[in-house]
VONUVEX-123045 format. One record per atom (N, C-alpha, C): residue in three letters; x negated, y negated, z. Coordinates in steps of 0.05 Angstrom, whole numbers, plus 32768, in hexadecimal, padded with zeros to 4 digits. Atoms other than C-alpha are relative to their C-alpha. Layout:
BEGIN
alaXYZ;...
END
This chain:
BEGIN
unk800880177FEF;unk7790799C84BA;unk7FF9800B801C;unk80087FF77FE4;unk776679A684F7;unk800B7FF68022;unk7FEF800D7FE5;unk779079948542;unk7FF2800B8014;unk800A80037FE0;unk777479908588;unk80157FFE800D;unk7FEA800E7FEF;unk77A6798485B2;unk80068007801E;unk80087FFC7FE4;unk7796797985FD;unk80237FFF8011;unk7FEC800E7FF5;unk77CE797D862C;unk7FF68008802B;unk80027FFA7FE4;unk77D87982867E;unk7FED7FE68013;unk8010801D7FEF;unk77B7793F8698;unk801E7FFC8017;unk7FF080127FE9;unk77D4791B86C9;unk7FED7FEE8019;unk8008800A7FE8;unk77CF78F08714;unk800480238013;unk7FFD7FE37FEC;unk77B7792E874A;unk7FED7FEA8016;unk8017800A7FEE;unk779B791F8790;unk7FF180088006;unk801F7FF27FFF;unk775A792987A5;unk8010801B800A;unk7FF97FE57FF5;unk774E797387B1;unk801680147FFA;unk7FEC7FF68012;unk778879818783;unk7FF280137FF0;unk80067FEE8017;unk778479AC8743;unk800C7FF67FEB;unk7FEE80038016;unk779D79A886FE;unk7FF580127FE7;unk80197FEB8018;unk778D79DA86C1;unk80087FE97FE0;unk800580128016;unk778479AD867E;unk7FFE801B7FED;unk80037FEC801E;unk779779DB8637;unk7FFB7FF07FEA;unk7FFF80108019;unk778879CA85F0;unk7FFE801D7FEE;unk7FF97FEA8018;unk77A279F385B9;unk7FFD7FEB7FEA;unk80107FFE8012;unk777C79F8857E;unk801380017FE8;unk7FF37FFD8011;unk779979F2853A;unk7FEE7FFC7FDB;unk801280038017;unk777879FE84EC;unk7FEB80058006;unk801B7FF48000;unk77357A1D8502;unk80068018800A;unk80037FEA7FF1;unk771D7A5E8513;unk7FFD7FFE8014;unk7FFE7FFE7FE3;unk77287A5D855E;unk7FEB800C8005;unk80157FD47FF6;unk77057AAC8566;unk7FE67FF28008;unk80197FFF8000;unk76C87A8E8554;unk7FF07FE2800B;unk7FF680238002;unk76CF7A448566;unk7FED80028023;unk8009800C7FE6;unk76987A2885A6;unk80137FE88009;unk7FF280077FF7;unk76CB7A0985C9;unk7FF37FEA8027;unk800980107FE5;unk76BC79CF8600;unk80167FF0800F;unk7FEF80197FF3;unk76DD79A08632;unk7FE67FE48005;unk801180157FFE;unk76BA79598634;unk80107FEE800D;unk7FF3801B7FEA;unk76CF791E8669;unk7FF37FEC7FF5;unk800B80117FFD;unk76C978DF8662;unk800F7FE18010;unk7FFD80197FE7;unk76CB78A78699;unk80037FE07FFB;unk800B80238016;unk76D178588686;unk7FE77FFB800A;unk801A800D8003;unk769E78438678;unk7FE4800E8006;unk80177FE88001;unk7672787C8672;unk800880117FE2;unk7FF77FEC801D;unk766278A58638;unk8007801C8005;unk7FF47FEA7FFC;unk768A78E7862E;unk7FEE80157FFE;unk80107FEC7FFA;unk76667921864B;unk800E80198001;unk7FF87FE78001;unk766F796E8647;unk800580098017;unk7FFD7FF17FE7;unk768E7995867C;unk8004801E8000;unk80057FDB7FFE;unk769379E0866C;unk7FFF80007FDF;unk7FFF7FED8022;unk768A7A098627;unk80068016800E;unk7FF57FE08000;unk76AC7A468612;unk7FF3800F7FE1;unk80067FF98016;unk76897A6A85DB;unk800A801D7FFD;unk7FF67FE38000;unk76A27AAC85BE;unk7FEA80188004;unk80137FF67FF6;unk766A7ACC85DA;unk8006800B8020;unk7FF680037FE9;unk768B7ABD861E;unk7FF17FEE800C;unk8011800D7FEA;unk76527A8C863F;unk80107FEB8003;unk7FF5800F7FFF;unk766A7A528660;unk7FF37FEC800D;unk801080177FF5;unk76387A1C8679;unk80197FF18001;unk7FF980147FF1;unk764A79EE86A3;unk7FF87FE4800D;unk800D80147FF6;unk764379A986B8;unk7FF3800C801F;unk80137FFA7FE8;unk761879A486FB;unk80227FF58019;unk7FED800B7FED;unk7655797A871A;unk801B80038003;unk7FE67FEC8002;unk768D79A98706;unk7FFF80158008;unk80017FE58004;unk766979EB8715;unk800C80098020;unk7FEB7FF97FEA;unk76957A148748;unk80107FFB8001;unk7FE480057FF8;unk76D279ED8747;unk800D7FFA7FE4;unk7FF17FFB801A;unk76E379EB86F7;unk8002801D7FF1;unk7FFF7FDE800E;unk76F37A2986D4;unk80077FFF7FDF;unk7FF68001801A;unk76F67A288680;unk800780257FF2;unk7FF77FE08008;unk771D7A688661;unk800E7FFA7FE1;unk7FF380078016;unk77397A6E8624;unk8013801E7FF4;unk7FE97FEB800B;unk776D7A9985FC;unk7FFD7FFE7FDC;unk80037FFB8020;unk77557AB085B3;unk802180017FF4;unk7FE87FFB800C;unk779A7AC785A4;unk801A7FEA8001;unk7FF080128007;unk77BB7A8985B2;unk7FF17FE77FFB;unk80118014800C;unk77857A588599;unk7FFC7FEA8019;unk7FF680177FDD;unk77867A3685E6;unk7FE38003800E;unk801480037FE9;unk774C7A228612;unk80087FF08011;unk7FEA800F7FE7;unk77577A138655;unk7FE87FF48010;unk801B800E7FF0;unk773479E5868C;unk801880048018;unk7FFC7FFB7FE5;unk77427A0586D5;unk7FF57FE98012;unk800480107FF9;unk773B79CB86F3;unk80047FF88027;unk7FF380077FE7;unk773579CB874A;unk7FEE7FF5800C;unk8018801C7FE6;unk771879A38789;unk80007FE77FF1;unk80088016800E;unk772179698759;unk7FFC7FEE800F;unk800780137FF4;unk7706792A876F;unk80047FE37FF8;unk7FFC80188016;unk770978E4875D;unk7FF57FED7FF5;unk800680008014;unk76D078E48739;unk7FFF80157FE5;unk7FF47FEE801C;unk76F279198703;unk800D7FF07FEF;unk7FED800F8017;unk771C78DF86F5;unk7FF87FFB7FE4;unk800D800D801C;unk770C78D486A6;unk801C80127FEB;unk7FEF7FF28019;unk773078E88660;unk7FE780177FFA;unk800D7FEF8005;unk7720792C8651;unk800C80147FE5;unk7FFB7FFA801C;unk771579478609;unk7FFE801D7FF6;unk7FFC7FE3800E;unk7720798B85EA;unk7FE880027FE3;unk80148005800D;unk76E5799685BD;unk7FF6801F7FEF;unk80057FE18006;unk76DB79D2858C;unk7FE57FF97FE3;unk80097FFA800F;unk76AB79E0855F;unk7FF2801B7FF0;unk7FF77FF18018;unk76A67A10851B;unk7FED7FF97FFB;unk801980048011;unk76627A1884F6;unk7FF07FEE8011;unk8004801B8000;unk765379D384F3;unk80107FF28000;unk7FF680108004;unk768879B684F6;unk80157FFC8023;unk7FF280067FEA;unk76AA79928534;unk801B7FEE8001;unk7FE680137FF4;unk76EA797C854C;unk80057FF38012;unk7FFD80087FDE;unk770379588586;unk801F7FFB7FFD;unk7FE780017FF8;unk7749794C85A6;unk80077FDC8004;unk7FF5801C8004;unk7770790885AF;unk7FF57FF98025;unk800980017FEA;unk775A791885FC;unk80147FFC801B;unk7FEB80047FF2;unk77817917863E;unk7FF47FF8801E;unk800E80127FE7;unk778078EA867B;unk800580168022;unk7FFD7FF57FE3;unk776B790E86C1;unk7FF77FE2801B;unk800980137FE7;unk777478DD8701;unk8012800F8011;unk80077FF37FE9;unk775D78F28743;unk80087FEB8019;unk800380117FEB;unk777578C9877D;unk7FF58007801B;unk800D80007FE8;unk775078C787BA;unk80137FFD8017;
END
């Protein structure tokens, strides 16, 4: 059975930080494109970094410089370095891997940013 499992949300204040993990469970990790995706109410959920085992890591336009995505093959973990947050970062943010063709996603975890 395949598991996502986002953790590290929380309330941070502006200009705070917070790093967001999600350990991987039932897929090949190694080989696994690995993303973080936000999503805001009432907006549809958009991508914010990839990690491919290649190493590249595109980036949103409105994350670049102050998010950082890393990951750990050997413990099935991708991470979201998360600083300067603002409080429009506020949204649920999803752990997102994908294998071949085939994709997963996480249950997702809430980041709010107070101003």
């Amino acid at each position: 059975q395949v598991q996502l499992v986002e953790s590290g949300g929380g309330l941070v204040q502006s200009g705070g930080s917070l790093r967001l993990s999600c350990v991987a469970s039932g897929i090949r990790f190694g080989i696994a494109v690995v993303a973080w995706y936000l999503q805001a109410p009432g907006k549809q959920r958009e991508m914010v970094a990839t990690s491919t085992s290649g190493g590249t890591t595109p980036y949103a336009d409105s994350v670049k410089g102050r998010f950082i995505i890393s990951r750990d093959n050997a413990k099935n973990t991708v991470y979201l370095q998360m600083n300067s947050l603002k409080p429009e970062d506020t949204a649920v943010y999803f752990c997102n891997a994908k294998v071949i063709s085939l994709v997963y996603w996480g249950q997702g975890t809430q980041v709010t940013v107070s101003s």
